[in-house]
PALOLUM-858220 format. One record per residue (C-alpha): x, y, z; residue in one letter. Coordinates in Angstrom, 1 decimal, padded with zeros to 4 digits. Layout:
! residues N
X, Y, Z, A
...
//
This chain:
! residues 570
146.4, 104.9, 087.4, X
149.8, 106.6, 088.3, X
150.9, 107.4, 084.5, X
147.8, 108.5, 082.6, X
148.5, 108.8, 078.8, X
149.1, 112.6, 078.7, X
145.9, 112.6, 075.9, X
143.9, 111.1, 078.1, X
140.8, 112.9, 079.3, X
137.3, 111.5, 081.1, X
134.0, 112.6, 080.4, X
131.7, 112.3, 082.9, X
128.1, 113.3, 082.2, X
125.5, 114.1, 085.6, X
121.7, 115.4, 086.1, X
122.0, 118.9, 088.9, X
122.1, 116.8, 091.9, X
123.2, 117.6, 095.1, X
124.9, 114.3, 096.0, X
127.8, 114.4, 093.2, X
131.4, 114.7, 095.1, X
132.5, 118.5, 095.7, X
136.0, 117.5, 095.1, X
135.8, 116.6, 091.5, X
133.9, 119.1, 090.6, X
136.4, 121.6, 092.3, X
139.2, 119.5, 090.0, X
136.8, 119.5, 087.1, X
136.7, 121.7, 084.0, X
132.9, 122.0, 083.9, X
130.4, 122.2, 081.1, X
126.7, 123.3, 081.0, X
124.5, 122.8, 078.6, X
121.0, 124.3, 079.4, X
118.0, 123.4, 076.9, X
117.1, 126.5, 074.2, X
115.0, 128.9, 075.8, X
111.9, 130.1, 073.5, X
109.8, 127.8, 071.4, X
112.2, 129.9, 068.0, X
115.3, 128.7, 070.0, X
113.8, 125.6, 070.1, X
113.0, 124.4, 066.8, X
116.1, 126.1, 065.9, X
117.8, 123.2, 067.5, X
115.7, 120.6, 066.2, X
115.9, 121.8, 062.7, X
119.1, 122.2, 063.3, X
119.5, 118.4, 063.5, X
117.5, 117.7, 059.9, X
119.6, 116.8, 056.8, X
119.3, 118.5, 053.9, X
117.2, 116.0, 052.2, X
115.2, 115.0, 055.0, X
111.8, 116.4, 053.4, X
112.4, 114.3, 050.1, X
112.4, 111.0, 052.1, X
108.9, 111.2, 051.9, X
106.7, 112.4, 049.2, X
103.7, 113.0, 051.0, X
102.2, 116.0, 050.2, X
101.7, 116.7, 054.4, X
104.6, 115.4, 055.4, X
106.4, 118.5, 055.8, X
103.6, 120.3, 056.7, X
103.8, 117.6, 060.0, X
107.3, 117.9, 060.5, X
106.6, 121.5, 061.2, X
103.9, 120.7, 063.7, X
105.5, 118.0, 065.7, X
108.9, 120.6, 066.2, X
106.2, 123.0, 067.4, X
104.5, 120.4, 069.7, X
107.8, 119.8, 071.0, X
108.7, 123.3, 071.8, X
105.6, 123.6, 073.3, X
106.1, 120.3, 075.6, X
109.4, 121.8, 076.9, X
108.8, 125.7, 077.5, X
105.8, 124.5, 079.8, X
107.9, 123.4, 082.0, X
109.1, 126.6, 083.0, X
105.7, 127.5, 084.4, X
106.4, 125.2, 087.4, X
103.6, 123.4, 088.5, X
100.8, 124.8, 086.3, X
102.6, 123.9, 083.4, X
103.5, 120.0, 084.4, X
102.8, 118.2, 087.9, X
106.2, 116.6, 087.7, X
108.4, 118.2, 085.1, X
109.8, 116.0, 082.1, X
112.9, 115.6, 080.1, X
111.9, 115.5, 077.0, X
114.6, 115.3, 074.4, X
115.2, 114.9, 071.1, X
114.9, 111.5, 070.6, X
111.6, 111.6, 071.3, X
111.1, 114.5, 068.3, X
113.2, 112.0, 066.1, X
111.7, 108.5, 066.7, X
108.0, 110.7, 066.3, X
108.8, 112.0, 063.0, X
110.4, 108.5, 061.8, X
107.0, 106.6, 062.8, X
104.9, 109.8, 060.8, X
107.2, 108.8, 057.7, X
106.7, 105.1, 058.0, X
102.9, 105.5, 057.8, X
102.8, 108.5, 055.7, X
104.7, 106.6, 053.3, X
102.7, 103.8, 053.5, X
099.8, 105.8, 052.5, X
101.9, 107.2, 049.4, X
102.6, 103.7, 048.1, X
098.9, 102.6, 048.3, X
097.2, 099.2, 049.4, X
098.6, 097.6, 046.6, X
101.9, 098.1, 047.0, X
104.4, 094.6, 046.9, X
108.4, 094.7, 047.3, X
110.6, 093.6, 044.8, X
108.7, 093.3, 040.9, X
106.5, 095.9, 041.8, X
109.1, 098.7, 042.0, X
109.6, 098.0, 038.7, X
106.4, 099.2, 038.0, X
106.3, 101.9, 040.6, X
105.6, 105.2, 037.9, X
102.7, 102.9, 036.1, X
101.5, 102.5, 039.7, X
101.5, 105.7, 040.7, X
099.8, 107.2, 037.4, X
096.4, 105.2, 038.2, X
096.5, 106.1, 041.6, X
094.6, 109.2, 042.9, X
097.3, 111.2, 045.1, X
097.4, 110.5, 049.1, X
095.6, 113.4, 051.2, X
095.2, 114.2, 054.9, X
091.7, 112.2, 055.0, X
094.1, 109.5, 054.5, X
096.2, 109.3, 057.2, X
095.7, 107.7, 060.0, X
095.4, 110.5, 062.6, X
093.9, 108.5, 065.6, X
096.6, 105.9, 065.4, X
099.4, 108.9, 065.4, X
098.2, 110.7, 068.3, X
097.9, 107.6, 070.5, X
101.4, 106.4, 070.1, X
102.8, 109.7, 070.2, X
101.0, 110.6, 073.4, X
100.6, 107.7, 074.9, X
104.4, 105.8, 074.0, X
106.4, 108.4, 072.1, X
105.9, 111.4, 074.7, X
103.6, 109.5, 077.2, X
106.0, 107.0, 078.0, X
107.7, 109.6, 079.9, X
104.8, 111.1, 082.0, X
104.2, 109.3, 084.9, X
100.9, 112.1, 085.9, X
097.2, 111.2, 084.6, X
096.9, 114.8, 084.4, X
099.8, 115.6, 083.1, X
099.0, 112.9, 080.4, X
095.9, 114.6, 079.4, X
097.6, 118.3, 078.7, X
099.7, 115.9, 076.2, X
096.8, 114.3, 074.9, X
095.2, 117.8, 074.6, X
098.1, 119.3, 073.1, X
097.7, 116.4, 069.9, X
094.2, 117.0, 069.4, X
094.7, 121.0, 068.7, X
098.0, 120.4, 066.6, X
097.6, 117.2, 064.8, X
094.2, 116.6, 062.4, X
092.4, 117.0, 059.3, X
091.6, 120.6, 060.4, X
096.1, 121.1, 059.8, X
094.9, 121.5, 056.0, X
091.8, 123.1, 056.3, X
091.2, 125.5, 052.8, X
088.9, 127.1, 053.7, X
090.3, 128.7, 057.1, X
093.7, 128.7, 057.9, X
095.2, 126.3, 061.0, X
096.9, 128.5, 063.8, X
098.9, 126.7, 066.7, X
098.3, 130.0, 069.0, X
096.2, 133.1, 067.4, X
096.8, 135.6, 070.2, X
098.7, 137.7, 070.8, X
100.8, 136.8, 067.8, X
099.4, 133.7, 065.3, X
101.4, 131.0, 064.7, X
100.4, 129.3, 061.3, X
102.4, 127.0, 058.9, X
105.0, 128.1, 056.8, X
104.3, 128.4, 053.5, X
107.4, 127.7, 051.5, X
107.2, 124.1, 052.1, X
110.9, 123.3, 051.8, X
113.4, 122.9, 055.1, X
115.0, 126.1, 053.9, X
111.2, 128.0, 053.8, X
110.7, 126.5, 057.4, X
113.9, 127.5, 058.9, X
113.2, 131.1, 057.4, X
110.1, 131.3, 058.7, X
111.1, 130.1, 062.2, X
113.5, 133.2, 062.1, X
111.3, 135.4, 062.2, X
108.9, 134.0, 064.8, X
109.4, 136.0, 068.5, X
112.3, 135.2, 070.2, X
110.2, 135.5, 073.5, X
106.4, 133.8, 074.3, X
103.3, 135.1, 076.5, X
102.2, 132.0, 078.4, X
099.2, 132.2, 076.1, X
101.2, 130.5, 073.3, X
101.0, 127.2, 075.6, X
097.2, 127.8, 076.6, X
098.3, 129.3, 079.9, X
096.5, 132.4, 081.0, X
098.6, 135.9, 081.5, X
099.1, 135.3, 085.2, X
101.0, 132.0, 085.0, X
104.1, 134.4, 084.0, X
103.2, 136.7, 086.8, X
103.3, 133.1, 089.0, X
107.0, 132.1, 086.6, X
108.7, 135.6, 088.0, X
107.4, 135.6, 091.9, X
108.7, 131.9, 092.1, X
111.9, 132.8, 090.4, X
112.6, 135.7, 093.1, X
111.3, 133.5, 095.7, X
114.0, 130.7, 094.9, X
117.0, 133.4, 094.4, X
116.0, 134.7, 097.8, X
115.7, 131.5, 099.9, X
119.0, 131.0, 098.2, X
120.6, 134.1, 099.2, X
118.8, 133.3, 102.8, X
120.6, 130.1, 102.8, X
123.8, 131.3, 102.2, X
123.6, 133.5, 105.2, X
122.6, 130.9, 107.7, X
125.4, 128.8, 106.0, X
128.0, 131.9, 106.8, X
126.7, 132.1, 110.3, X
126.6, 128.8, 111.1, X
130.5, 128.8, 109.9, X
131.4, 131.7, 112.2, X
130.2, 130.8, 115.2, X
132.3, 129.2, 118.3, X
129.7, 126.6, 119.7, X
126.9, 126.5, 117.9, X
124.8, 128.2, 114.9, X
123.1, 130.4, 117.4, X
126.1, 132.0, 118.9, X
125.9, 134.6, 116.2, X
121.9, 135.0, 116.1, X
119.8, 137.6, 118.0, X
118.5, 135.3, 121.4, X
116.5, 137.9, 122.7, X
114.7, 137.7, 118.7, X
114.7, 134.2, 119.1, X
113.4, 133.7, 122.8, X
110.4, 136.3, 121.7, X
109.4, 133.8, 118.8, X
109.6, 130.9, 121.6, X
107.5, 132.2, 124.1, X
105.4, 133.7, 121.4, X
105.1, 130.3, 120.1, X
104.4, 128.6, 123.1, X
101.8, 130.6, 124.4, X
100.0, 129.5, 121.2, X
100.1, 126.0, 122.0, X
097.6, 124.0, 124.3, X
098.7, 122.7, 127.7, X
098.7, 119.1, 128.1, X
096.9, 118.6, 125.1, X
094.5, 119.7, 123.6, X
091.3, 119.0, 125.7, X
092.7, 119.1, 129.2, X
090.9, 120.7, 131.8, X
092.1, 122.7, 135.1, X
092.0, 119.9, 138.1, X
091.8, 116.8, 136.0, X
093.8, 114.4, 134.3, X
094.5, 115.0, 130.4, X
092.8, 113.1, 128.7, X
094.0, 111.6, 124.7, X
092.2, 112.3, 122.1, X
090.7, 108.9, 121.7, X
089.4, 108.5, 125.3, X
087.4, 112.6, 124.5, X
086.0, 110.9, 121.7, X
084.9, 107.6, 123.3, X
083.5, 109.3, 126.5, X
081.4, 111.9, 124.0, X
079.8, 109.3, 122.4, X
078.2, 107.4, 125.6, X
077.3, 110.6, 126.2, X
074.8, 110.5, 123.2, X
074.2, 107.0, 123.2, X
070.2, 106.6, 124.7, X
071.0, 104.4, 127.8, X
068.0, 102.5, 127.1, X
069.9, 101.0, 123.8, X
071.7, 097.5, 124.7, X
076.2, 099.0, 124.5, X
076.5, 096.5, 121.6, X
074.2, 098.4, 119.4, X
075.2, 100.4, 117.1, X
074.0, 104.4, 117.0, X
072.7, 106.2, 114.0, X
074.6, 106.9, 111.8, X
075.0, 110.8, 112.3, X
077.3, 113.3, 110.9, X
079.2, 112.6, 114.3, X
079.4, 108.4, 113.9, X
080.3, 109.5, 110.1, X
083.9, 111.1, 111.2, X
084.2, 108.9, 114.5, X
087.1, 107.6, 113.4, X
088.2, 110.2, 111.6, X
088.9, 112.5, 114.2, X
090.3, 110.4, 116.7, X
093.1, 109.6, 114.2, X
093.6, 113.9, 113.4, X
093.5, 114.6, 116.7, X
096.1, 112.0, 117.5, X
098.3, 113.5, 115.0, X
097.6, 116.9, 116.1, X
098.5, 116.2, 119.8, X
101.6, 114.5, 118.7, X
102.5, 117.5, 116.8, X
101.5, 120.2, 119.5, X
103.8, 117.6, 121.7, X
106.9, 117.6, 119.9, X
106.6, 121.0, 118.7, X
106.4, 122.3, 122.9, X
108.6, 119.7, 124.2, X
111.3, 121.4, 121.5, X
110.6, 124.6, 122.2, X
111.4, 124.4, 125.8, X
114.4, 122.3, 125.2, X
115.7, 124.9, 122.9, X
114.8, 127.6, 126.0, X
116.8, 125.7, 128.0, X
119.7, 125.4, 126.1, X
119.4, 129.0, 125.5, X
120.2, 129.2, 129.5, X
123.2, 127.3, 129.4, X
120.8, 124.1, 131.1, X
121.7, 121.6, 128.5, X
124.0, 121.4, 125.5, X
122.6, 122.6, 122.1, X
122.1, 119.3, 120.1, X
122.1, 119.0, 116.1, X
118.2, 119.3, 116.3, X
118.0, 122.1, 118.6, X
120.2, 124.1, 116.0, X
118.6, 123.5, 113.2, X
114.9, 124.3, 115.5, X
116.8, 127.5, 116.1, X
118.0, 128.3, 112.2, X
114.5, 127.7, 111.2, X
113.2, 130.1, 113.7, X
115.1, 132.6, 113.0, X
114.9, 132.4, 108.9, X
111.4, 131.4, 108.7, X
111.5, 128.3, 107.9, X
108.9, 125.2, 109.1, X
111.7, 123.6, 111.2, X
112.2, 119.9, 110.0, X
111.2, 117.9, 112.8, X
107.7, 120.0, 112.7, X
107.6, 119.4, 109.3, X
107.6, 115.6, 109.7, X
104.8, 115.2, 111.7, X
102.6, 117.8, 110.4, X
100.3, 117.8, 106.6, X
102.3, 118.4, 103.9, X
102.4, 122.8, 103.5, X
104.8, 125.1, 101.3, X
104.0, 128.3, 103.7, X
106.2, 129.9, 105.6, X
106.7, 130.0, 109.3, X
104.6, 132.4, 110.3, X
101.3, 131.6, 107.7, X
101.8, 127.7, 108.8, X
101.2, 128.7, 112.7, X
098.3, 130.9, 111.8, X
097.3, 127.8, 109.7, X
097.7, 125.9, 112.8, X
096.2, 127.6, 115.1, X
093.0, 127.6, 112.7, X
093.2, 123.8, 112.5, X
093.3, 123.6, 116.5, X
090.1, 125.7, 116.4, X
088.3, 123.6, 113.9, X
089.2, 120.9, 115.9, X
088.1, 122.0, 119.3, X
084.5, 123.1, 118.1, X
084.3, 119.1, 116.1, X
084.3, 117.6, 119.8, X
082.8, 120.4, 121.6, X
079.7, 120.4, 118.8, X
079.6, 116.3, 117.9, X
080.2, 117.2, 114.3, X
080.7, 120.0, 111.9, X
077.9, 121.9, 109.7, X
080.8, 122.5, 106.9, X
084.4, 121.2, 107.1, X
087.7, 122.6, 106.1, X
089.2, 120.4, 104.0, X
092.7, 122.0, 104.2, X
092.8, 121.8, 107.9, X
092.9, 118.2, 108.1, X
096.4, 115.8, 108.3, X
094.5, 113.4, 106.2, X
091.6, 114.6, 104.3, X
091.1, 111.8, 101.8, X
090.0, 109.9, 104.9, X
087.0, 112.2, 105.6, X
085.8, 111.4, 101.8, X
086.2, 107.8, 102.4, X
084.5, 107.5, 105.6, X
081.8, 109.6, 103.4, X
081.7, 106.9, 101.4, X
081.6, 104.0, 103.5, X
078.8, 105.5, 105.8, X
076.5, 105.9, 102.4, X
077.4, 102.7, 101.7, X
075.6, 101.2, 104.4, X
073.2, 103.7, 104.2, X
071.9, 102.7, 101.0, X
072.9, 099.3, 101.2, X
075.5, 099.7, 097.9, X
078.6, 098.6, 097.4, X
081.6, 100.4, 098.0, X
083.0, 100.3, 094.7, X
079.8, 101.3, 093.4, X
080.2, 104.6, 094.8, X
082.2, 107.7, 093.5, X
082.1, 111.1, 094.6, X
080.2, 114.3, 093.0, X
080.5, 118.0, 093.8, X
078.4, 120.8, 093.1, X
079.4, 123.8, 094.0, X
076.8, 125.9, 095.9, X
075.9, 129.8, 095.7, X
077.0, 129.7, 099.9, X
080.1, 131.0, 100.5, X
080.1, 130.6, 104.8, X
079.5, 127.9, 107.1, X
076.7, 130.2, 109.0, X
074.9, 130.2, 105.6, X
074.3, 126.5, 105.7, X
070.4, 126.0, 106.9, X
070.9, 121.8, 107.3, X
073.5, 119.2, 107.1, X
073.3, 116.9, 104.0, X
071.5, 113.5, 104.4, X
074.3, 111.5, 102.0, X
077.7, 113.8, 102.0, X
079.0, 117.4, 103.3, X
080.0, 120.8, 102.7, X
083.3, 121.9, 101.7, X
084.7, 125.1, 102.6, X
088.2, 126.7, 102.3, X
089.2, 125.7, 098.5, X
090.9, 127.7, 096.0, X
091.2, 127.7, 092.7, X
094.1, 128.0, 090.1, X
094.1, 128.8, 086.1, X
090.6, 129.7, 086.1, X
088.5, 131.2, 088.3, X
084.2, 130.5, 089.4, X
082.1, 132.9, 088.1, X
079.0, 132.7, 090.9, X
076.6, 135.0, 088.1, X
076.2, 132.4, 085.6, X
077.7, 129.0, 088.1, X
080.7, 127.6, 086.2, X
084.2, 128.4, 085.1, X
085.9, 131.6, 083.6, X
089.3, 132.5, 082.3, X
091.3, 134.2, 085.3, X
090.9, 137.8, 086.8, X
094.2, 139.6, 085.5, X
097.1, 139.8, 088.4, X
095.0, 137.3, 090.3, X
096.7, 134.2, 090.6, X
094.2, 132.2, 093.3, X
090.5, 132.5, 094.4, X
088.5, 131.0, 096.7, X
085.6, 129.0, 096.0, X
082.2, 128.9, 097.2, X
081.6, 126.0, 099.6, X
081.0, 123.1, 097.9, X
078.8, 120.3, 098.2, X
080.7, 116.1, 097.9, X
078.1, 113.7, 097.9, X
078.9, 109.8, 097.3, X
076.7, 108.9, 094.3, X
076.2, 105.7, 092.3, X
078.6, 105.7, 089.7, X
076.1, 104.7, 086.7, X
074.1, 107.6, 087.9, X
077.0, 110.2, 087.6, X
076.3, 112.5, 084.9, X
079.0, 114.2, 084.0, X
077.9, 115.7, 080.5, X
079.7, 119.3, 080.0, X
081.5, 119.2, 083.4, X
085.2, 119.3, 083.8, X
087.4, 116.9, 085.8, X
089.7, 118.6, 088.1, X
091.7, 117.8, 090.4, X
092.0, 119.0, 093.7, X
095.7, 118.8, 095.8, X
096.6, 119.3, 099.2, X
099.1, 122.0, 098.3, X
100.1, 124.5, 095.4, X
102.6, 122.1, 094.6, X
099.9, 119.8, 093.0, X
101.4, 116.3, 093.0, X
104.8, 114.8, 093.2, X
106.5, 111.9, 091.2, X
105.7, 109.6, 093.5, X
101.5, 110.7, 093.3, X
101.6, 112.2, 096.8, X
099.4, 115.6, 096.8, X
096.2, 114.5, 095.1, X
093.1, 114.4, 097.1, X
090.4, 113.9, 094.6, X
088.5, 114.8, 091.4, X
086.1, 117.4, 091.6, X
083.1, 118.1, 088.8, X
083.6, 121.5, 087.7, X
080.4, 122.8, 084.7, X
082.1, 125.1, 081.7, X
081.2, 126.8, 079.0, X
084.7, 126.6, 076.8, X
085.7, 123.8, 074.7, X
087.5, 121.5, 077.6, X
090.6, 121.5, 076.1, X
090.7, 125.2, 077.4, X
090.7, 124.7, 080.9, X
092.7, 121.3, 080.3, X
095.5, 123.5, 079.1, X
095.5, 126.1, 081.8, X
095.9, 124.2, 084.5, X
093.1, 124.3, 085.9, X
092.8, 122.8, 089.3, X
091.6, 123.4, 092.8, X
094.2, 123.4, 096.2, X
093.6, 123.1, 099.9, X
096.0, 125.9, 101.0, X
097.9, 127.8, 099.2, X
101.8, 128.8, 099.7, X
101.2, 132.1, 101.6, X
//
């Protein structure tokens, strides 16, 4: 277009996104909108968006009553996720259509209701008023509560969670706000009684409800949302930890700009060969198992060679051993000790190629820069990070994580197997569970989809306390939980310990059990993750369910977040 008409102008709408062209940003006029903040801002802006007559388009004597509690539901949905990953796994965009399309199928049943079983088109709305005289009036008992809470939750709203767990807070959320408890008599409905109650509004007009919303906080205490206290503590500390990784970022950015060669002409070397050789002298030599005077060995041929070592050689070689705690993980830790030696490989073979081009011996490539950025900020460099279990700690807390790993490791092949394992040290511990399921399989002669797991978590809280291995299953150690905490006195959940966002659990027993014997009365389901970061868009992060015994109504837990992680992010 070399002429544009002088009143033309191009709108161009965009999610934050890192891959949208610099350059027409930089020739843009920009605008930002940014959703309400506060759960009053909030239904502000969906009130904001009701006409003047939109209570009088149905004469249900709840309808406005629900109008007001969906707006509330919706706040609620969207000010959660501001609590990161406690809040919502993956975080939503729920927008106002999905308010608007909610309240339009409340209406279409609610007015169904108000026109009674009886009701025909045409003739009959002739006769409406002589209708409506013999009619007793519609109540709450009448509508159809069950039917509203699935398609809100499930299609409404649920059609944009993609999370089971996330799907159940939603479905938890419905339950508390929408029911014939909402027009209880005889004791008044509250969406959130401490520290401030939120009730219904009175006046039961749109000008009554925005009054009343004018006065509500402008601020909320995560307790509004069912969150304990310390998910705000967790809100602040990620806040400062993003604005400071961002600040860090724009340093390395500035340095990387001003050097000559490379990003580490500017950097401290002597800093940076201390962390190398302090790295290195960390790491194993020629993998993992090698011994002075002999050939290294891989982890596959240590594993094999151990195990004609306990074989009876009066058994014929095609027979198989017992099953032992040792046959259990065979497999298993032949392929985490392949991954760890391939790890331990790259990560030496990098380091000394970074010494060297320190020296001046080769040139500095693209990944030898950013190994050195990383080292110096911190960070898990990238081509570490590729080969190693998924982790959001720092440099320094990921090699101490490491080297704890290597240990674990070295005493599962000096020992056979292991009284209690650490779940968070392995690259894949779903497959320890499974092979625990596939060994008690043939065990007990039951299929494998017959089988589920089952925990129970133990009064033990060290490996050295354990007095025997279990016949079907094993100990669990190392796991932490988040938005509640165990209390050991009584064995089974309670609400957090103020300023005390993690704590670890006892060790825990997973034993494979028959699924039609699984008794899971007054027990929670939680999930356990590899990480804090609980579970991605794409499912990545969840391990598996664990059985947690409470005393609260569920939906208490459900709306805390309660969950248990591997490791967490320090």
């Amino acid at each position: 277009m070399k002429k544009p008409h002088k009143g033309f102008r191009l709108w161009l709408t965009t999610q934050p996104t890192q891959d949208f062209p610099l350059s027409i940003l930089q020739a843009s006029l920009k605008v930002v909108t940014e959703p309400p903040d506060g759960i009053r801002a909030n239904m502000q802006s969906s009130y904001s968006l009701f006409r003047e007559d939109a209570f009088e388009q149905c004469t249900h004597p709840a309808y406005t009553s629900l109008v007001y509690g969906l707006s509330f539901f919706h706040a609620v949905v969207q000010e959660r996720r501001k609590y990161g990953r406690i809040g919502w796994n993956v975080p939503y965009d729920f927008n106002e259509s999905d308010l608007s399309i909610s309240l339009s199928l409340v209406k279409m049943y609610l007015s169904k209701i108000g026109k009674g079983p009886n009701w025909l088109p045409g003739e009959a709305e002739d006769h409406a008023e002589e209708l409506q005289a013999t009619r007793p009036l519609p109540t709450a008992t009448d509508i159809p509560w069950e039917t509203l809470r699935y398609l809100i939750g499930e299609a409404m709203y649920g059609g944009r969670v993609t999370d089971d767990y996330d799907r159940r807070v939603l479905a938890t959320y419905l339950e508390e706000y929408l029911g014939e408890f909402v027009f209880d008599n005889y004791r008044q409905f509250c969406f959130c009684k401490a520290p401030i109650s939120y009730t219904l509004p009175a006046d039961g007009t749109i000008a009554g409800h925005i009054e009343f919303i004018k006065n509500m906080p402008a601020t909320n205490t995560p307790e509004v949302f069912g969150l304990h206290a310390n998910a705000e503590i967790s809100y602040f500390v990620d806040n400062a930890k993003s604005i400071w990784l961002g600040l860090l970022k724009i340093n390395i950015a500035n340095n990387s700009g001003n050097s000559n060669d490379s990003a580490v002409g500017n950097l401290k070397e002597e800093a940076l060969v201390a962390t190398i050789s302090e790295i290195l002298d960390k790491m194993p030599e020629r993998g993992l198992y090698f011994s002075p005077g002999t050939e290294a060995l891989t982890p596959t041929q240590v594993v094999l060679a151990q195990l004609r070592e306990r074989q009876d050689p009066c058994e014929k070689p095609h027979k198989r051993v017992k099953i032992t705690g040792f046959i259990l993980s065979g497999n298993v830790d032949t392929q985490e000790l392949d991954r760890l030696n391939l790890l331990t490989d790259t990560m030496t073979q990098s380091l000394h190629d970074l010494s060297r081009a320190l020296r001046g011996d080769i040139g500095m490539s693209g990944d030898l820069d950013e190994l050195a950025l990383s080292l110096q900020a911190g960070f898990l460099p990238k081509q570490w990070r590729m080969l190693a279990p998924p982790s959001l700690k720092p440099l320094g807390s990921w090699l101490s994580h490491l080297m704890r790993r290597i240990d674990q490791y070295t005493v599962w092949i000096e020992q056979g197997t292991l009284s209690c394992y650490w779940l968070g040290g392995l690259h894949t511990p779903d497959s320890l569970l499974t092979a625990l399921i596939q060994v008690t399989s043939r065990k007990k002669m039951v299929a494998l989809d017959k089988l589920v797991l089952f925990t129970e978590v133990t009064d033990k809280t060290a490996a050295a306390q354990i007095e025997s291995t279990l016949e079907h299953g094993a100990y669990i150690e190392g796991m932490f939980i988040e938005g509640a905490r165990w209390d050991s006195t009584v064995g089974r959940l309670a609400p957090q310990t103020p300023r005390k966002l993690f704590e670890e659990m006892p060790l825990v027993k997973v034993m494979p059990v028959e699924a039609h014997h699984l008794n899971v009365r007054s027990l929670l389901r939680t999930p356990v993750y590899a990480t804090q970061g609980r579970r991605n868009a794409m499912g990545e992060g969840w391990v598996f369910d664990a059985w947690l015994p409470y005393s609260e109504h569920p939906s208490f837990w459900i709306l805390s977040g309660t969950a248990l992680v591997l490791q967490t992010s320090d």
